[in-house]
N, CA, C and O atoms as a DFTB+ gen file, in Angstrom:
232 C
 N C O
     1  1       0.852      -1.178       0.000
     2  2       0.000       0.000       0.000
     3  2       0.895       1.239       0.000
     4  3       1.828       1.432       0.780
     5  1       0.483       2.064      -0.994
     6  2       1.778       3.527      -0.905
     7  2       1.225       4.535       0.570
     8  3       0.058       4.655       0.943
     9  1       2.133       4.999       1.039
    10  2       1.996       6.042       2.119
    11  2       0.846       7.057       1.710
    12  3      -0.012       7.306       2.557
    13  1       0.795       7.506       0.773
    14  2      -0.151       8.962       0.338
    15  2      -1.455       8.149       0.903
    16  3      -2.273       8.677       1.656
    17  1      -1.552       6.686       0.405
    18  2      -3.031       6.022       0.858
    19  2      -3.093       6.334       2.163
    20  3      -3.697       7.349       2.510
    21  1      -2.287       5.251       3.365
    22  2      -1.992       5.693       4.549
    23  2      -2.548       7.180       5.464
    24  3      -3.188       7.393       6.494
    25  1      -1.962       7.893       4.533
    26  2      -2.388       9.269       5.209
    27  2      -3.383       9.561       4.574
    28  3      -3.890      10.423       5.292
    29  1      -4.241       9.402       3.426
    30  2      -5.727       9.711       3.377
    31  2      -6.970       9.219       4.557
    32  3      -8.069       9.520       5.021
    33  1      -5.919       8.291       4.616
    34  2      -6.733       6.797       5.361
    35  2      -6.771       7.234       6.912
    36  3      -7.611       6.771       7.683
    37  1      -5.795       8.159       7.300
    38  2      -5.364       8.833       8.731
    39  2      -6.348      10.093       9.055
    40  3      -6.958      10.475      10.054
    41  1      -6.197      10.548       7.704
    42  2      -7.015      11.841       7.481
    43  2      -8.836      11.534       7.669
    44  3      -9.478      12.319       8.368
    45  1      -9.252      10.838       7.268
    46  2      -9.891      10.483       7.509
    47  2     -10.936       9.382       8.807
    48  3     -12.116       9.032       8.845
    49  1      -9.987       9.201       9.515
    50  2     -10.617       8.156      10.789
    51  2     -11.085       9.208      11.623
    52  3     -10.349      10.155      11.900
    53  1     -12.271       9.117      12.053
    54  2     -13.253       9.791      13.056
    55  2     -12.999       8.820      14.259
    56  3     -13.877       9.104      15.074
    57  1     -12.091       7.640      14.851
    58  2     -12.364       7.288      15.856
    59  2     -11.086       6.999      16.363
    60  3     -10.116       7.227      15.641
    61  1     -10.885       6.399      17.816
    62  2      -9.730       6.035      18.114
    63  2      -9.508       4.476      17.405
    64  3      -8.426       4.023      17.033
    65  1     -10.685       3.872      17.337
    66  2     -10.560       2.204      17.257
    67  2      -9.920       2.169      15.842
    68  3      -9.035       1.345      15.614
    69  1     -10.420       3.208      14.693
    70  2      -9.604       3.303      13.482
    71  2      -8.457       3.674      13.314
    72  3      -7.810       3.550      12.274
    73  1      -8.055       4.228      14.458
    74  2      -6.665       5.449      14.251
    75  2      -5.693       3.600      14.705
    76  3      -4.793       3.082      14.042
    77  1      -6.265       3.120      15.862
    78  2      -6.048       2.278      16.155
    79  2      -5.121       0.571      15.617
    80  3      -4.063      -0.015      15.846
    81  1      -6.699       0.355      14.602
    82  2      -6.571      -0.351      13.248
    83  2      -5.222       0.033      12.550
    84  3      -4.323      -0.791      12.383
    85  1      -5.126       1.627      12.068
    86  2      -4.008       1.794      11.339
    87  2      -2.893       1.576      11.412
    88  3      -2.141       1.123      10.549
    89  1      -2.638       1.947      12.687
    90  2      -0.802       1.648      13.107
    91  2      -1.134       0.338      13.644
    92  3      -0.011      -0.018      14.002
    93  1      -2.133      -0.893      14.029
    94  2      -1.514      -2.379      13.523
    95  2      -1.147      -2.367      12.373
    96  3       0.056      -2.494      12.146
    97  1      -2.057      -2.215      11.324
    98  2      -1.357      -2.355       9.791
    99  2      -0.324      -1.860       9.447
   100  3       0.189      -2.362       8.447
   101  1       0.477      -0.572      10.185
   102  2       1.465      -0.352       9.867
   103  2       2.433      -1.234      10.227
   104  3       3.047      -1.894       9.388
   105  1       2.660      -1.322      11.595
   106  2       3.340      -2.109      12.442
   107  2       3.466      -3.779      11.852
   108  3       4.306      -4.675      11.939
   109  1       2.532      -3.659      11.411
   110  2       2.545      -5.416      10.512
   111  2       3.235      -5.285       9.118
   112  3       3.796      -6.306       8.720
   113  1       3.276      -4.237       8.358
   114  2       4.214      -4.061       7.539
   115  2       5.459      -3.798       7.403
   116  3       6.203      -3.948       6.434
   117  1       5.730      -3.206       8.920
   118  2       7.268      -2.532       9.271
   119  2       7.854      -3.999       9.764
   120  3       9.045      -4.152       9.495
   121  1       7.213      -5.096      10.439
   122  2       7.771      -6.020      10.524
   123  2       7.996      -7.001       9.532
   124  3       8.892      -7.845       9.549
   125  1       7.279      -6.868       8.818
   126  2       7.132      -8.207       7.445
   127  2       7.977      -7.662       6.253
   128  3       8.476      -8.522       5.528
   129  1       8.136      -6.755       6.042
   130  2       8.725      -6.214       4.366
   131  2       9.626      -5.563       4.866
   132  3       9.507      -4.650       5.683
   133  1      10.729      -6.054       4.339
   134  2      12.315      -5.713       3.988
   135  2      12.088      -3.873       3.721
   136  3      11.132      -3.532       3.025
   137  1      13.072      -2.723       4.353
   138  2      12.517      -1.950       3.884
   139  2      13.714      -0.816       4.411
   140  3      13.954      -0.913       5.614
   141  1      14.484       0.229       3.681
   142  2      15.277       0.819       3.812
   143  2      14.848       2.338       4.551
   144  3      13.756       2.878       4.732
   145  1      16.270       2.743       4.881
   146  2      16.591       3.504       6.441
   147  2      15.003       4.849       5.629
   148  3      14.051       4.911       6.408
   149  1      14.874       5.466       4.699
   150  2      13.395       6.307       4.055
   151  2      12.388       5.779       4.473
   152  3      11.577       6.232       5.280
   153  1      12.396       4.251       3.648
   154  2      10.849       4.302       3.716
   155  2      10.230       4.071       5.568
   156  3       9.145       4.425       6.031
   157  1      11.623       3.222       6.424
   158  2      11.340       3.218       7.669
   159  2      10.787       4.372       8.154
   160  3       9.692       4.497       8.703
   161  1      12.103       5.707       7.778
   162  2      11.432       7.117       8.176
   163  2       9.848       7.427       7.969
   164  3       9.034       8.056       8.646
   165  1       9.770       6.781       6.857
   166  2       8.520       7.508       6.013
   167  2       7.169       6.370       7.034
   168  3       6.066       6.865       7.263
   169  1       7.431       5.205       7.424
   170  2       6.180       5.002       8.889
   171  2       6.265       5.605       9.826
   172  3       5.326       6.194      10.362
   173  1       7.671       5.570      10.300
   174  2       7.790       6.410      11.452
   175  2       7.001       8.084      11.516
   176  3       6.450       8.480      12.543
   177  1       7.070       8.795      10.425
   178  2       6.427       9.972      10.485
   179  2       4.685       9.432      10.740
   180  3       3.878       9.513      11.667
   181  1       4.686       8.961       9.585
   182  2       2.957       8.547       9.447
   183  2       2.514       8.036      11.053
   184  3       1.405       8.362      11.476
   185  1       3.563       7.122      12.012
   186  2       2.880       7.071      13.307
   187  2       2.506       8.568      14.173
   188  3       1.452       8.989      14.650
   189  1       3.858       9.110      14.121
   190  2       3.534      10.209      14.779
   191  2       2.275      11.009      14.246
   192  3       1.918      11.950      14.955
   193  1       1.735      10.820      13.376
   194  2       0.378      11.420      12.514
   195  2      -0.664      10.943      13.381
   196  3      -1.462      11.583      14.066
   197  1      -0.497       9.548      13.211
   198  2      -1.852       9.257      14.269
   199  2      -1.620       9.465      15.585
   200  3      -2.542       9.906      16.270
   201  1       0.033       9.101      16.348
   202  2       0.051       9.678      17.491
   203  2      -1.078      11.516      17.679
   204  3      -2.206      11.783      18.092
   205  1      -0.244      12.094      17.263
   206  2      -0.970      13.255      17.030
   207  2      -2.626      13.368      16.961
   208  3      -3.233      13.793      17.944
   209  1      -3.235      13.022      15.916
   210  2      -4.416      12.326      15.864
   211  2      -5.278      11.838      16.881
   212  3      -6.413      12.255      17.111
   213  1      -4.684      10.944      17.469
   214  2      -5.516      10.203      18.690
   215  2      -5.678      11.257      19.805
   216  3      -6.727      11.341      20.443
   217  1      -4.831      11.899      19.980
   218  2      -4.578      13.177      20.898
   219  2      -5.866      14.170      21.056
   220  3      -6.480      14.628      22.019
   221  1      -5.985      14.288      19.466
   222  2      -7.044      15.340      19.025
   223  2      -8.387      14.669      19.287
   224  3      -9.319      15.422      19.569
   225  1      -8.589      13.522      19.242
   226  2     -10.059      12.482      19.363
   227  2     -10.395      12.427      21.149
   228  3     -11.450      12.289      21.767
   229  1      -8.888      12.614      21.622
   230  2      -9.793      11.920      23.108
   231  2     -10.690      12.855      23.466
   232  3     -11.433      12.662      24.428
């Protein structure tokens, strides 16, 4: 799945249980697929997105 999806997909969750959902799926991809020192960066930002995010929901 490309990142731009990711963050539509972030942009869009009205709840915690979705914000939730997302970073498993991330976290299940950061462990399973081989993946260099960028694109690591490039989840790592997208968590702090929903970190951020969830913040704004409670």
């Amino acid at each position: 799945m490309h990142l731009l999806d990711f963050e539509k997909r972030i942009d869009n969750c009205k709840s915690l249980e979705m914000l939730q959902a997302e970073t498993q799926i991330i976290l299940g991809i950061m462990q399973n697929e081989p993946c260099n020192s960028k694109i690591f960066n490039d989840y790592i930002n997208i968590l702090e997105k929903i970190s951020l995010k969830s913040k704004n929901l409670k």
